[in-house]
Structures are given as C-alpha cells and as structure tokens.
N, C-alpha and C positions, 0 to 999 in steps of 0.2 A: 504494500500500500504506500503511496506517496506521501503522504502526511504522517504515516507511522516511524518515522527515522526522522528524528528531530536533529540530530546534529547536525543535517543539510541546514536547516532554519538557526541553530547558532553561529556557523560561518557563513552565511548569508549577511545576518547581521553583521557580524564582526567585518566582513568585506563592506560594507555599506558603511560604517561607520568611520574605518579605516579611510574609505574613497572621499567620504565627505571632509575628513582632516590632515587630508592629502597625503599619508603616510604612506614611505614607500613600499609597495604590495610585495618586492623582493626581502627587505629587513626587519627579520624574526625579531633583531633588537629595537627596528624604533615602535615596532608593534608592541611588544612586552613594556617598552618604558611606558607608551603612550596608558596603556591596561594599568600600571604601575601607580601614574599620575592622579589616574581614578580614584585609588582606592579612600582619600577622605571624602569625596563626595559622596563615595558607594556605603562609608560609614556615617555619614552624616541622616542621610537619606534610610538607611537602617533605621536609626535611631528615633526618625520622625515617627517611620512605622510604629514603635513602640508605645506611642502618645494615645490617648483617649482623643485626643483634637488634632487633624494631621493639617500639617502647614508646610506646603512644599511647591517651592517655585518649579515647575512644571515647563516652563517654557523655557529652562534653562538647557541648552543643549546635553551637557552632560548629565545632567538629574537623568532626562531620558536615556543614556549610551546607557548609566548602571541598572536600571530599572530594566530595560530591555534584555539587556547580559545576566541577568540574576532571576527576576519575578518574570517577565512576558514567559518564557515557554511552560513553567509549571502551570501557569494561568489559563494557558491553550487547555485542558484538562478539563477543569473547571466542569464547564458547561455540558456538554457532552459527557461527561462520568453523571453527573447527576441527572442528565434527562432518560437514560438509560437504568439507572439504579432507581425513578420514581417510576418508569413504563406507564406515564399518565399524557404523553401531547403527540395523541393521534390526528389531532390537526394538521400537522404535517404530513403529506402524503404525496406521491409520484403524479408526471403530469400539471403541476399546477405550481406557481411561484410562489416561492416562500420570501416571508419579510420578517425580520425582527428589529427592533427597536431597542437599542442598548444605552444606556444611563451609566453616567460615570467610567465611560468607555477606555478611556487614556489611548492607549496605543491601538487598544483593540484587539486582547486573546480572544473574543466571540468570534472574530471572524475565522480564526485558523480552528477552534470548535467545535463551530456547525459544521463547517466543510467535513474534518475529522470525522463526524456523524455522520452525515452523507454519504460520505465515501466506507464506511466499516456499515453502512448498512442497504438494504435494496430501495430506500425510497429515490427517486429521481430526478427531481424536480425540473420546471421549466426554464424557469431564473431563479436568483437569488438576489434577493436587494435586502441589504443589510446598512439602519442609522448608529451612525457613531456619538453619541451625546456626552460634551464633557464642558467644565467651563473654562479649562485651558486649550490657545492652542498646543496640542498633539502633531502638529502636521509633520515635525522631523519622521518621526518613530512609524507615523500613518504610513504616510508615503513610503519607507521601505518597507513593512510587512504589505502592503496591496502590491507592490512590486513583485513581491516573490508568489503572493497565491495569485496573481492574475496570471504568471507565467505557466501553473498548476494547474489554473481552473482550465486555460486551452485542452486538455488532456481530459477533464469531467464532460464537455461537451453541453455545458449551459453559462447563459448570460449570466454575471455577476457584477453587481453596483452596489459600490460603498458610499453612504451618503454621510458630510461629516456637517456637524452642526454645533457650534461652540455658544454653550448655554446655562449659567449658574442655575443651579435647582432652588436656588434662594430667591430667585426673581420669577413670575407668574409668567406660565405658559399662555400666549395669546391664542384664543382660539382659529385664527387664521394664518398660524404659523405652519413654517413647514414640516418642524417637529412635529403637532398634530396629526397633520395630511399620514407622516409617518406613522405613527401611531393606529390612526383609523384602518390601517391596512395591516398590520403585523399581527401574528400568528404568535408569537412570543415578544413580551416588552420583558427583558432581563436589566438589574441592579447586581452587579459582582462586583464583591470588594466596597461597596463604598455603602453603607449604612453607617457606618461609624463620622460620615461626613454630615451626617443633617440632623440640623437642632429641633426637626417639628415646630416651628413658628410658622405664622399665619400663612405664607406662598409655598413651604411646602406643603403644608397636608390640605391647601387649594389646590394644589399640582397633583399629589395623589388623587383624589377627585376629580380632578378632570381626566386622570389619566383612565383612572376606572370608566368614566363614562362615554369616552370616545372611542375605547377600542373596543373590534367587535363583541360580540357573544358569545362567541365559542373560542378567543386568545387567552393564553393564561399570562398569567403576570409571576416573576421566579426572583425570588431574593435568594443567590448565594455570598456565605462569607465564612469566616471561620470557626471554628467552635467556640472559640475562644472569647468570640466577640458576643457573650450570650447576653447581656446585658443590655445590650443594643438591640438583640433582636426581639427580647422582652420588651422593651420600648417601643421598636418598631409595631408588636404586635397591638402595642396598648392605642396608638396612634391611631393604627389603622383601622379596630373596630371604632375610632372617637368619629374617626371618618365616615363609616360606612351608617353614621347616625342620623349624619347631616344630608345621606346622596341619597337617588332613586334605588341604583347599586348597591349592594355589600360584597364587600371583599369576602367572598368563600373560599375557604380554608380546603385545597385537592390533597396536599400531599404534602407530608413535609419527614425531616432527617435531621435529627440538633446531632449526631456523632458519623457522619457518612467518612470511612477513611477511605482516603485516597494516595495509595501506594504509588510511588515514581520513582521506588530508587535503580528502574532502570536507567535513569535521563544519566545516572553519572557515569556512565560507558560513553552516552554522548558527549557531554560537555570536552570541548578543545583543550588539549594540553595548554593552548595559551592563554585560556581565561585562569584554567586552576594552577593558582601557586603566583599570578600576578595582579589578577583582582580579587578573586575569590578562590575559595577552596572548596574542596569536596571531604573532608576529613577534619575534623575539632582538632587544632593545631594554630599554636601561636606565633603571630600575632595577630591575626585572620580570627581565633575566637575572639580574645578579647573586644576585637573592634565590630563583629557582630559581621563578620565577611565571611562566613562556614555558611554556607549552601544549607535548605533544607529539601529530602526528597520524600519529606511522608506526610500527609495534612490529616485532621480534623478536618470536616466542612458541616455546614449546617444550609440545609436549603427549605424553601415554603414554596408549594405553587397556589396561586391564586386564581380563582376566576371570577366572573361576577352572574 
C-alpha cells in the first residue's frame, strides 16, 4: 500500500524543508547541523504542548519544520484508527464524493488519514474534497504534504481538493461563509488535537450550534484527542449538552473510546537516521530526555462521535 510506508512521507518532508533552506541536498553535514539548530525550538514547542493553555506562534517557519518532523506523521493515524475501531460512518460509501470539514487543522494529518482509509479499504469514492480550518497560517507545512499526496492521489484514480481557510474558532462563523458552504456538505466535521484550545465563551459554543445545525442529517461530528486530556473532554461534554439546550438539534452521543491505544512503535524502523540522534531521538537518552526531544510511539486516545 502506498500510504503504508511512512518513511517515504518523513524524507519527503525532510527534502522539502531542506529545499526551502537551500541546504545542500549532497551535505549529510549541513543537513545534521541545520536538524541540530532545531532542536531548542523543537524543545521549546514540546514544552508549550505540556501547558493547559497552548500558545504557539504557528506561523513561525521553524515551529512548523519541528512539529512536522516529530507530531504530523503519528497524527496521520489518528483518524483512521478510530473511524475503524468505532465501525459507526457508513456514510461514507463508493461512487459518490466525500467531504470532511476539519477544525484546528495545522498542517493537516486528516488529509494523509482519510486517504490511508481509503486506500486499506474497498470504498471508492468519486472525489474527495477535504477543509482545512485553523486560525494560523499553515501554508509552509500545507503546501508540502498536498505536494506529496497529490502526486499519490494520481495512482487512487479520483479528484482530490484541499480547501484551506484560516479562521479563529473564537470569532463567529458567518452564515454565508465558505467554511459553512463547507460544512453543509461534509460527511465528517472532525476536531483532532485541539479541545484543549477553546475557553466555551459566547462565539464558541454559537459556532458549535451553528455547526450542529448546518450540516446535514446523517454527518457525524468526531472529537479526537488524548486520554490524557480528560478534563477537557469532560468540559467539552458539559458545553455541548449546554448547547444542545438552546438549538432545534442535540448533539447525540454515536460512539465514543476515553482509552483507545494506539500502537506505532513500528514508525521507529521509519524514522531517518538523520532526524534520530540530531533533533530527536527514538530511545530515553540524554540530552534529548531531559529537553522533552525522545519520540513517542504509543498513544492513549479518547474519541466521541456525534450526530444530530
């Protein structure tokens, strides 16, 4: 399977990142220095993760090289592990186009995902159009993963459109937006990774309601994150039925997982000799633990599907 061998998709990146910082694609050394260079921002940027409140300039080019080289591939996973571990969105089906609608998107592991599913299963689809929703631009990190799955998707034998659309979830969704339009048409609106982002004041849980009541009848709505983050999703939960008080809609409760493990310690056969041992590691080893640069390849997750 083409999507099943990730370590084409970490030197993809690494060549991309490489070509964007002009570094010469023959020197093993100025490549290891440049990896090298990283590693306080890739500790700094750890360390936000660690925070209840994450505050991370996003449109820093480097915040993305490390976030890409470390979190985007585990993240490909994600979605696909849990739409198969809940076997609840037969809306998806052969012959007809699929859309989903993604919130807090960054880079965009949904997109390599879905395809993932797709491709390890017999459905077929006609096209796929898939939104990118975040309220930084993402455009470095976009632009090279749709690089690499457009050259992929030639090979699946359908249309593929990523639409990207840069949108703080703290400001009110207008109903004549094209996030909307998106919405009213996806088969899956997913939230990965970012709950821990939103305070529930007044334009988000107006945005939860309108999201409920624009898309169709038979989409589900999927909050994945980590277990870890239970807290959050105990909030989220409280939020959502505060929500479903005020709408025509209520968020119903399809499916959900607060311990779904998620196994990847194949990915460290993937990962490049020249990420491990110059920005990160694959093994608890100092000075890469202490600075929070040791790799993880095994998750908790906790996921909910919704409908209305």
């Amino acid at each position: 399977m083409i999507l099943d061998n990730p370590s084409d998709l970490y030197k993809f990146i690494l060549n991309e990142i490489f070509t964007a910082r002009k570094i010469d694609p023959s020197s093993s050394k100025a490549q290891a220095d440049y990896l090298i260079s990283l590693q306080p921002i890739a500790s700094n940027l750890w360390r936000s993760y660690q925070k209840h409140s994450i505050n991370v300039d996003y449109e820093n080019q480097q915040n993305q090289e490390c976030y890409l080289l470390r979190y985007f591939v585990p993240y490909t996973y994600y979605l696909s592990s849990v739409i198969l571990d809940s076997n609840i969105v037969e809306n998806i089906k052969s012959g007809e186009k699929i859309t989903l609608t993604c919130f807090g998107a960054g880079a965009g592991p949904e997109l390599v995902s879905i395809l993932r599913l797709i491709e390890n299963s017999e459905v077929k689809p006609k096209s796929l159009e898939i939104g990118l929703v975040d309220y930084s631009d993402w455009s470095f990190s976009q632009k090279i993963i749709i690089k690499y799955l457009k050259e992929l998707t030639l090979k699946f034998k359908f249309d593929f459109e990523v639409l990207i659309y840069v949108h703080d979830f703290s400001e009110p969704l207008k109903d004549d937006s094209e996030i909307i339009n998106s919405i009213s048409r996806s088969q899956l609106i997913v939230f990965q990774n970012s709950i821990n982002e939103y305070t529930y004041r007044g334009s988000e849980l107006i945005n939860f309601q309108t999201i409920l009541e624009k898309m169709p009848n038979t989409s589900k709505i999927i909050f994945i994150d980590q277990s870890e983050n239970y807290r959050n999703r105990e909030e989220l939960l409280r939020q959502l039925e505060l929500v479903s008080q005020y709408s025509e809609y209520k968020f119903k409760k399809l499916a959900e997982n607060n311990y779904f493990a998620l196994n990847l310690t194949s990915l460290k056969q993937s990962l490049p000799d020249l990420i491990d041992g110059n920005l990160y590691a694959k093994y608890k080893e100092e000075p890469f633990w202490s600075e929070g640069l040791v790799l993880r390849f095994s998750f908790k997750l906790s996921y909910i599907f919704f409908g209305k």
